[in-house]
Residue frames as a rotation matrix with the C-alpha (Angstrom) as fourth column:
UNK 1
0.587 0.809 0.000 0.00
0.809 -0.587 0.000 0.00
0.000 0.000 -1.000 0.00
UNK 2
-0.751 -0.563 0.346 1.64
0.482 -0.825 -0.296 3.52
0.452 -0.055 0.890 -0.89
UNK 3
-0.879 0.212 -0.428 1.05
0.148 -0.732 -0.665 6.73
-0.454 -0.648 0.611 0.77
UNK 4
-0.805 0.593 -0.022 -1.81
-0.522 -0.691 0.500 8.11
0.281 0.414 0.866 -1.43
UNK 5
-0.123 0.648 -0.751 -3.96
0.170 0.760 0.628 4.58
0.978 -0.050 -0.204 -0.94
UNK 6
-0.226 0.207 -0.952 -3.76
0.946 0.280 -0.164 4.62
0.233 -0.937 -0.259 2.90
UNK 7
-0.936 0.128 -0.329 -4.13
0.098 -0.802 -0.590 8.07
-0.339 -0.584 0.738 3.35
UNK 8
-0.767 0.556 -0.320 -6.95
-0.444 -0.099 0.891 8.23
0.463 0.826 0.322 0.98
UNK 9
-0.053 0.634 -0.772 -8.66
0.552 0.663 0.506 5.42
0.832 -0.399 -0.385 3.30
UNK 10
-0.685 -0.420 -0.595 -7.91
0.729 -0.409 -0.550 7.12
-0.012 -0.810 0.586 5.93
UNK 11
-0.915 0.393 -0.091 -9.77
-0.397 -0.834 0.383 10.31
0.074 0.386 0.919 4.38
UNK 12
-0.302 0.730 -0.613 -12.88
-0.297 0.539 0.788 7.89
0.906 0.420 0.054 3.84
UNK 13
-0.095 0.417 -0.904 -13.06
0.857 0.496 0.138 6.17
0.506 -0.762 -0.405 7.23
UNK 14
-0.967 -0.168 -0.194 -13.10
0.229 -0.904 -0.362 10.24
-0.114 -0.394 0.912 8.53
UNK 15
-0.805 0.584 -0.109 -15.57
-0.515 -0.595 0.617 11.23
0.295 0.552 0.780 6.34
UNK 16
-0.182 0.543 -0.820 -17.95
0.363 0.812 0.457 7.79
0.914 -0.214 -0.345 7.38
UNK 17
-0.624 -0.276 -0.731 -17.72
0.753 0.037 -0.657 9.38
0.208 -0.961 0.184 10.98
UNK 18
-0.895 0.390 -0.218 -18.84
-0.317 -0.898 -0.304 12.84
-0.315 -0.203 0.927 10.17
UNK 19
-0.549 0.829 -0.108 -21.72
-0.434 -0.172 0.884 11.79
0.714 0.532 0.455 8.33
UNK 20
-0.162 0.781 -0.604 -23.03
0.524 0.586 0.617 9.66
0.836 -0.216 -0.504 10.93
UNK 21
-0.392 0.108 -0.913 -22.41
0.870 -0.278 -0.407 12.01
-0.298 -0.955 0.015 13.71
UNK 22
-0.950 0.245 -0.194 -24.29
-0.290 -0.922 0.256 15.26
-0.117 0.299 0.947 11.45
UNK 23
-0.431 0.804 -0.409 -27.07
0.192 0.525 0.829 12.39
0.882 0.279 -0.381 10.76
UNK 24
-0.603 -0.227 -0.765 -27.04
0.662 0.391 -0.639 12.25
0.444 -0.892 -0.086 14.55
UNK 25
-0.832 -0.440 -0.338 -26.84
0.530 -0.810 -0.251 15.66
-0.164 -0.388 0.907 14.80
UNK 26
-0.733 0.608 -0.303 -29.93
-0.524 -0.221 0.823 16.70
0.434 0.762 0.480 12.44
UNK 27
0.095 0.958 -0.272 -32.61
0.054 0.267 0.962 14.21
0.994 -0.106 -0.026 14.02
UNK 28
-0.075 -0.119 0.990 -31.31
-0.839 -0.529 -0.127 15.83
0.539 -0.840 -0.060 17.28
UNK 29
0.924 0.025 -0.382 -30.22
0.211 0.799 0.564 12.44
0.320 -0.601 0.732 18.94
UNK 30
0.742 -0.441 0.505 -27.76
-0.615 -0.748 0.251 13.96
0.267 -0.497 -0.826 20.99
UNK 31
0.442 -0.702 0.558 -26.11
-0.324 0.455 0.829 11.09
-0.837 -0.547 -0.027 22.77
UNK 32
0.463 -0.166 0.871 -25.12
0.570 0.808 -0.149 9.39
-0.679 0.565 0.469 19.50
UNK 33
0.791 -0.298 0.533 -24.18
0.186 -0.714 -0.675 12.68
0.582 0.634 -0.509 17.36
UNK 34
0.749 -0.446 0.490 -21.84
-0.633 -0.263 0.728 13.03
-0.195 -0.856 -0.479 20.55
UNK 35
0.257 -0.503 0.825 -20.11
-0.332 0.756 0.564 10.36
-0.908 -0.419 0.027 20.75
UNK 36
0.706 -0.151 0.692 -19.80
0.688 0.377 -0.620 9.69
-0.167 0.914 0.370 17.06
UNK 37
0.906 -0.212 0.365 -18.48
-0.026 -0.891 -0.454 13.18
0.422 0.402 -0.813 17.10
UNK 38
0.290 -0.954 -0.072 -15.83
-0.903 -0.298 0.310 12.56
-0.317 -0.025 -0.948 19.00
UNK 39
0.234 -0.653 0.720 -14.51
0.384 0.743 0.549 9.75
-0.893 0.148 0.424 17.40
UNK 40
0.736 -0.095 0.670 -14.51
0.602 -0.360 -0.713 11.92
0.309 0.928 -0.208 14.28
UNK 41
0.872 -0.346 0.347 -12.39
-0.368 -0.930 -0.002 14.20
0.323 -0.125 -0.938 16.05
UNK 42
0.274 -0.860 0.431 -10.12
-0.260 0.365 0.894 11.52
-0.926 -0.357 -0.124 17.46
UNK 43
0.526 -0.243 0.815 -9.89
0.746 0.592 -0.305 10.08
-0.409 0.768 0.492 13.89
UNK 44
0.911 -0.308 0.273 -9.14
-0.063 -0.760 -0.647 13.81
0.407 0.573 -0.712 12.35
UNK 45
0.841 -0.541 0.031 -6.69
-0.431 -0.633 0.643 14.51
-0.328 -0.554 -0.765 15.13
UNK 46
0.446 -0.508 0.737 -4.83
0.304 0.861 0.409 11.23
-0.842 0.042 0.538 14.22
UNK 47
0.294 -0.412 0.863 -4.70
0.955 0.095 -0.280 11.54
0.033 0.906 0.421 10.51
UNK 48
0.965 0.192 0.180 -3.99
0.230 -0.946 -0.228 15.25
0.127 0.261 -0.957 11.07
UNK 49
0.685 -0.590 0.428 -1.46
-0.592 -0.107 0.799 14.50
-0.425 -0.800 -0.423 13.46
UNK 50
0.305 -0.401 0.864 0.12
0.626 0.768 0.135 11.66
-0.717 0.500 0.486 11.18
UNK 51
0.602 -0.471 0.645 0.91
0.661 -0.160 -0.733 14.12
0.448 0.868 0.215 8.18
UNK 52
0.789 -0.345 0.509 2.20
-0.491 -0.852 0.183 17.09
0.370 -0.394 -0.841 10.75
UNK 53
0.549 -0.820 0.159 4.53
-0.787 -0.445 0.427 15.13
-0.280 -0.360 -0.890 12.23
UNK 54
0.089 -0.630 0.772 5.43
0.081 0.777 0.624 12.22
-0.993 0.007 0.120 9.96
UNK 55
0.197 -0.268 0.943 4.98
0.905 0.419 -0.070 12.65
-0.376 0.867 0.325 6.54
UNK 56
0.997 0.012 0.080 5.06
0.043 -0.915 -0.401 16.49
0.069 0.403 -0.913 5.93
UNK 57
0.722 -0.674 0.156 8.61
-0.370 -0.185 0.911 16.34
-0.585 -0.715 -0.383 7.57
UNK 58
-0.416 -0.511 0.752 10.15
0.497 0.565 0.659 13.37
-0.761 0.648 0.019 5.39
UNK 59
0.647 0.554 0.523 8.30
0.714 -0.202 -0.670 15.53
-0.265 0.807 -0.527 2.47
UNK 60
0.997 -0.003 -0.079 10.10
-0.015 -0.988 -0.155 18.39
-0.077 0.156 -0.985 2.91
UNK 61
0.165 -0.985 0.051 13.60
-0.493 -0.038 0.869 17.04
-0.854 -0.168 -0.492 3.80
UNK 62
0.299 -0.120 0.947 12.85
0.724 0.675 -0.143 14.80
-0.622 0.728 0.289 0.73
UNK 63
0.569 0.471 0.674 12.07
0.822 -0.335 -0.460 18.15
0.009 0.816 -0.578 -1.24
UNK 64
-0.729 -0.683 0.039 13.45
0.680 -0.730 -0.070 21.09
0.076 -0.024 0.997 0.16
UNK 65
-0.571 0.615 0.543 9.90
0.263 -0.490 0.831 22.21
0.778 0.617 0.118 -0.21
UNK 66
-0.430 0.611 -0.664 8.48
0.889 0.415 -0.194 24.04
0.157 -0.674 -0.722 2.65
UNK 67
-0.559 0.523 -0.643 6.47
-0.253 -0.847 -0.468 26.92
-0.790 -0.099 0.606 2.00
UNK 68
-0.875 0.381 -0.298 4.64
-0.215 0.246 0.945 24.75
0.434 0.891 -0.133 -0.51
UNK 69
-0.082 0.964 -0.254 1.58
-0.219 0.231 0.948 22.50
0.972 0.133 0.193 -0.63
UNK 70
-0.642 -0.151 -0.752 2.71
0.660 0.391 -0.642 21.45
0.391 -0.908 -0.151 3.28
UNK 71
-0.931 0.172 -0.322 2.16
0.197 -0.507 -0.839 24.60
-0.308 -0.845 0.438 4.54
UNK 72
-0.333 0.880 -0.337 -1.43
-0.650 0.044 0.758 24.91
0.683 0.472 0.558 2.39
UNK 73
0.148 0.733 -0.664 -2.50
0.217 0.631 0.745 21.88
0.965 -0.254 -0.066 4.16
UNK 74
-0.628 -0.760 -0.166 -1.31
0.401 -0.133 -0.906 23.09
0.667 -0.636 0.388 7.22
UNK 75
-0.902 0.307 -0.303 -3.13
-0.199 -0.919 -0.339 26.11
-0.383 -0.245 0.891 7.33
UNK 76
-0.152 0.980 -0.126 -5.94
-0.607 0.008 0.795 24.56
0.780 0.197 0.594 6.22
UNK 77
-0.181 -0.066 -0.981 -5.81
0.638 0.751 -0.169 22.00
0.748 -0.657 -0.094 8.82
UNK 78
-0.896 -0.379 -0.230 -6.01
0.337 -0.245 -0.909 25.06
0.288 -0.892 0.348 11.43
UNK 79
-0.549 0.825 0.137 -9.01
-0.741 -0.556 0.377 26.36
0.387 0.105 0.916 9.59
UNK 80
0.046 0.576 -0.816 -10.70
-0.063 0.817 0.573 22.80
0.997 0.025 0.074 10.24
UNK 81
-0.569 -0.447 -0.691 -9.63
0.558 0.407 -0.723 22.96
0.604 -0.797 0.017 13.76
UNK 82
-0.918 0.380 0.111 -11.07
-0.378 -0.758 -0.532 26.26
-0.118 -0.530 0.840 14.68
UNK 83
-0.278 0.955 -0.100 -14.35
-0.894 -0.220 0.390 25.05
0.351 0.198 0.915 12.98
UNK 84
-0.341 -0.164 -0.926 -14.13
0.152 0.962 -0.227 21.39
0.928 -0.218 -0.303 15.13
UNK 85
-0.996 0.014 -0.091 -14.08
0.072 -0.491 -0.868 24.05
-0.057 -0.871 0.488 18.36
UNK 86
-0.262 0.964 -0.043 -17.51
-0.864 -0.254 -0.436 25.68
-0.431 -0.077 0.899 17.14
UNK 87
-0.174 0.819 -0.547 -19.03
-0.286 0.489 0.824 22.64
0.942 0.299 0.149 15.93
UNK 88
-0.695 -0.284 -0.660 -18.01
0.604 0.267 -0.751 21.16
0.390 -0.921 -0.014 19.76
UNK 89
-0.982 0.191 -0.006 -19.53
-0.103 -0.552 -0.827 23.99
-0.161 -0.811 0.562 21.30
UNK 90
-0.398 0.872 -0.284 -22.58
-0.911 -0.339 0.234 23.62
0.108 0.352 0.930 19.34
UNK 91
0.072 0.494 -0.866 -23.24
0.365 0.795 0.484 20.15
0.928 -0.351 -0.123 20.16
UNK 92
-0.739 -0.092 -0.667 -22.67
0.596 0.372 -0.712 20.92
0.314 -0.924 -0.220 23.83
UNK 93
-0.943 0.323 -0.078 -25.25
-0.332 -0.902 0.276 23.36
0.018 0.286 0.958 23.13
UNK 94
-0.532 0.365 0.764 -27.38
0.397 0.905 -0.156 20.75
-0.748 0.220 -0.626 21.32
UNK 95
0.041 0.477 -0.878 -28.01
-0.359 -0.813 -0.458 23.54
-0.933 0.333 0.138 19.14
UNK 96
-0.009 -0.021 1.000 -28.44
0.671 0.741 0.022 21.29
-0.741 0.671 0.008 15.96
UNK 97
0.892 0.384 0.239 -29.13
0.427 -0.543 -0.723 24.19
-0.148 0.747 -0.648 13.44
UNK 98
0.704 -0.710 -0.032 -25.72
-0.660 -0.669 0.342 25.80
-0.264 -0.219 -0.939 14.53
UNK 99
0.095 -0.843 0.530 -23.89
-0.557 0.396 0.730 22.79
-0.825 -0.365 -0.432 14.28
UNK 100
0.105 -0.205 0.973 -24.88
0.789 0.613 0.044 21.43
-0.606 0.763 0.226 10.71
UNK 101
0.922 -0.125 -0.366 -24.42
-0.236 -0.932 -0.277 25.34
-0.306 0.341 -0.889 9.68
UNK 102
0.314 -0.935 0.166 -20.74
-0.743 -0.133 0.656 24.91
-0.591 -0.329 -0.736 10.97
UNK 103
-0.045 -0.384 0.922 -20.54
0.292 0.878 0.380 20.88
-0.955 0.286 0.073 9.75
UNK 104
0.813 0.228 0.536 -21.66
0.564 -0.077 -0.822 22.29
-0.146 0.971 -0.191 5.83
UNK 105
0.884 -0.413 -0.220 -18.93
-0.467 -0.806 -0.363 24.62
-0.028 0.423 -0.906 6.08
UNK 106
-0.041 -0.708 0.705 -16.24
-0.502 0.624 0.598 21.64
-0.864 -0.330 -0.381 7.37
UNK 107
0.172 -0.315 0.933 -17.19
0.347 0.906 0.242 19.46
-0.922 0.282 0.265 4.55
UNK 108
0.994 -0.097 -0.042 -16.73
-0.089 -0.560 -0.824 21.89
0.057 0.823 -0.565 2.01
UNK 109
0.680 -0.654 0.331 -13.51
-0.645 -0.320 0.694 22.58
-0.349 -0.686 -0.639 3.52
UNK 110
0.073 -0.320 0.945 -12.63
-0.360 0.875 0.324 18.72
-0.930 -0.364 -0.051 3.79
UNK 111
0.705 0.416 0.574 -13.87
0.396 0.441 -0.806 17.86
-0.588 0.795 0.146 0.14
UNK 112
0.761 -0.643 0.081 -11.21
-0.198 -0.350 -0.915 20.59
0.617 0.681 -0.394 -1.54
UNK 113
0.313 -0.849 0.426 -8.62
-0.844 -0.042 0.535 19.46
-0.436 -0.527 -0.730 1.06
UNK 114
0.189 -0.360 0.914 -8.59
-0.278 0.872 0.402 16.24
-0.942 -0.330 0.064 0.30
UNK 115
0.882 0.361 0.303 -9.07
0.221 0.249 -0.943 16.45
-0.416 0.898 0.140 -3.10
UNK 116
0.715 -0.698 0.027 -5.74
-0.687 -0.709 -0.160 18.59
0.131 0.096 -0.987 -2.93
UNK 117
-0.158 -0.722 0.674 -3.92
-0.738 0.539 0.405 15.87
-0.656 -0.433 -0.618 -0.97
UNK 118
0.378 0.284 0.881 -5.51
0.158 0.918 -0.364 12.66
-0.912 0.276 0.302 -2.88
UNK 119
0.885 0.301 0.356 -4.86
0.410 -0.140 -0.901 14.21
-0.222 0.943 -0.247 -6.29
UNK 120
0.588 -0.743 0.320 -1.39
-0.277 -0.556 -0.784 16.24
0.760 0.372 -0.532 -5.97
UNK 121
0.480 -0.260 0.838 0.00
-0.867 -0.289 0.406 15.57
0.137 -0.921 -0.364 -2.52
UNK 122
0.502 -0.136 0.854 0.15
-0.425 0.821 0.381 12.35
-0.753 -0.555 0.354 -1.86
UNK 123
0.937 -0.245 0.248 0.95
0.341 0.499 -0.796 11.29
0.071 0.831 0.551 -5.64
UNK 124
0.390 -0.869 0.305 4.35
-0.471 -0.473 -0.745 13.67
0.791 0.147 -0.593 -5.09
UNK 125
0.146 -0.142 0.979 4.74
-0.984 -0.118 0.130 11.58
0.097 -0.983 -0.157 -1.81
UNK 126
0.564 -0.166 0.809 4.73
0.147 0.984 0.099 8.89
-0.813 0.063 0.579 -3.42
UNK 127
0.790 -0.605 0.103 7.03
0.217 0.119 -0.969 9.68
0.574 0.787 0.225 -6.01
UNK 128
0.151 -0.948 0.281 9.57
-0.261 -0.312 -0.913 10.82
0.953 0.065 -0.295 -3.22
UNK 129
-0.086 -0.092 0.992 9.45
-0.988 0.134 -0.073 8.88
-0.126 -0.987 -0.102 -0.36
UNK 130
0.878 0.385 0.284 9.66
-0.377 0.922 -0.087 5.19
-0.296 -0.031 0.955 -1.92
UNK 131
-0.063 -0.956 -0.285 13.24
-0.483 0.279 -0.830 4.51
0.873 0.086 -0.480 -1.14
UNK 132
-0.992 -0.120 -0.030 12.16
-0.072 0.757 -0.650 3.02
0.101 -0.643 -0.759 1.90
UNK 133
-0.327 0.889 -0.322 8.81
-0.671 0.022 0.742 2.39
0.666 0.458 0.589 0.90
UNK 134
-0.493 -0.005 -0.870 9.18
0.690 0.607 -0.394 -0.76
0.530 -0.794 -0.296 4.19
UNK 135
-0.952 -0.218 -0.216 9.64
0.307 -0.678 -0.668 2.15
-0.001 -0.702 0.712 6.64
UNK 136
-0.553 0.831 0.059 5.94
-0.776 -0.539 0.327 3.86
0.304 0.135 0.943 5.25
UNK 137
0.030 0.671 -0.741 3.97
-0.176 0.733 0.657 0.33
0.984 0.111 0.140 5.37
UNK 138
-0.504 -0.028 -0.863 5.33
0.789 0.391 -0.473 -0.59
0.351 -0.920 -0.175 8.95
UNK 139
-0.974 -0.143 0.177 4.31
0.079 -0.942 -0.327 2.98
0.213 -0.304 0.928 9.78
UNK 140
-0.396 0.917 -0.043 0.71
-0.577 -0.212 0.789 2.66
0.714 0.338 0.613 7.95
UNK 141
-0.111 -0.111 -0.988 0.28
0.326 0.935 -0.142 -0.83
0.939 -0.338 -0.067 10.15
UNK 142
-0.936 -0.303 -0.179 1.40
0.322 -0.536 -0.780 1.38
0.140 -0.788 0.599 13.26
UNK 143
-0.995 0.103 0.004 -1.43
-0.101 -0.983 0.151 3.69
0.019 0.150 0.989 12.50
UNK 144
-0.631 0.497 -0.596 -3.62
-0.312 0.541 0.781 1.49
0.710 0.679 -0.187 12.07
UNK 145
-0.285 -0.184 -0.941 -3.45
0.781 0.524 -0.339 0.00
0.555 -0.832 -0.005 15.64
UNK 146
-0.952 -0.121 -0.282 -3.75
0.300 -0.550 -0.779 3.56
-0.061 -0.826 0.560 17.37
C-alpha cells in the first residue's frame, strides 16, 4: 500500500464518521451525534497528526519544499480545527441548526482538502518517499493500531 492509498482510506473512514455524527446531529439524537463526534475528532486529530509530524517532515527534507503544498494543508488543517471548536460547542449546546451550519462549512472545507492531498500531494509523496517504501507500510500498520 503507498502513501496516497492509505491516506486516501484514511480520508474515507473520517468522512464515514462525520456523516453519521451530522445524521445524529440533524434528528437531534444527541447522545449518538456526541459520541460519534468525538470519534470523528479523534480520527481527524490522528490523521492530522500523522501528516504534521510524519509525513510532511520526510516531504520536505525529501524536497526542500516548505512553503509549498505542506504549509497549504497546514493552514488549512487550522481552519478545520477552529471550525471542530464551534461545531463542539454547538453540540454541547445541542443547538443542531448551529452545528450542521458549521458541519456544511467543514465538509466543504474537507472535500477541496482532500481532493488537494488525494490528487497532488500524496501522488508527489509517493514519487519521493519510496526509497524506503518498508519504513511507510510498517508505519501505515502502526497507524492502524492507534
Amino acid at each position: 500500500m503507498n502513501i496516497k492509498e492509505f491516506m486516501a482510506h484514511d480520508h474515507k473512514e473520517c468522512d464515514r464518521l462525520f456523516a453519521i455524527a451530522e445524521s445524529a446531529a440533524a434528528s437531534e439524537d444527541w447522545d449518538t451525534a456526541t459520541q460519534t463526534f468525538n470519534d470523528f475528532i479523534q480520527a481527524m486529530e490522528r490523521h492530522l497528526g500523522v501528516e504534521e509530524n510524519e509525513l510532511f517532515p520526510a516531504f520536505e527534507e525529501a524536497t526542500g519544499m516548505t512553503m509549498g503544498p505542506t504549509e497549504m494543508m497546514r493552514s488549512e488543517h487550522d481552519q478545520m480545527r477552529v471550525l471542530f471548536a464551534e461545531m463542539r460547542d454547538a453540540m454541547e449546546r445541542q443547538h443542531s441548526d448551529d452545528y450542521l451550519g458549521i458541519s456544511e462549512t467543514l465538509l466543504i472545507l474537507m472535500q477541496q482538502h482532500n481532493m488537494k492531498e488525494e490528487q497532488i500531494l500524496y501522488n508527489m509523496m509517493d514519487q519521493h518517499l519510496t526509497d524506503d517504501i518498508s519504513h511507510w507500510q510498517q508505519k501505515f500498520q502502526d497507524w492502524d493500531k492507534s
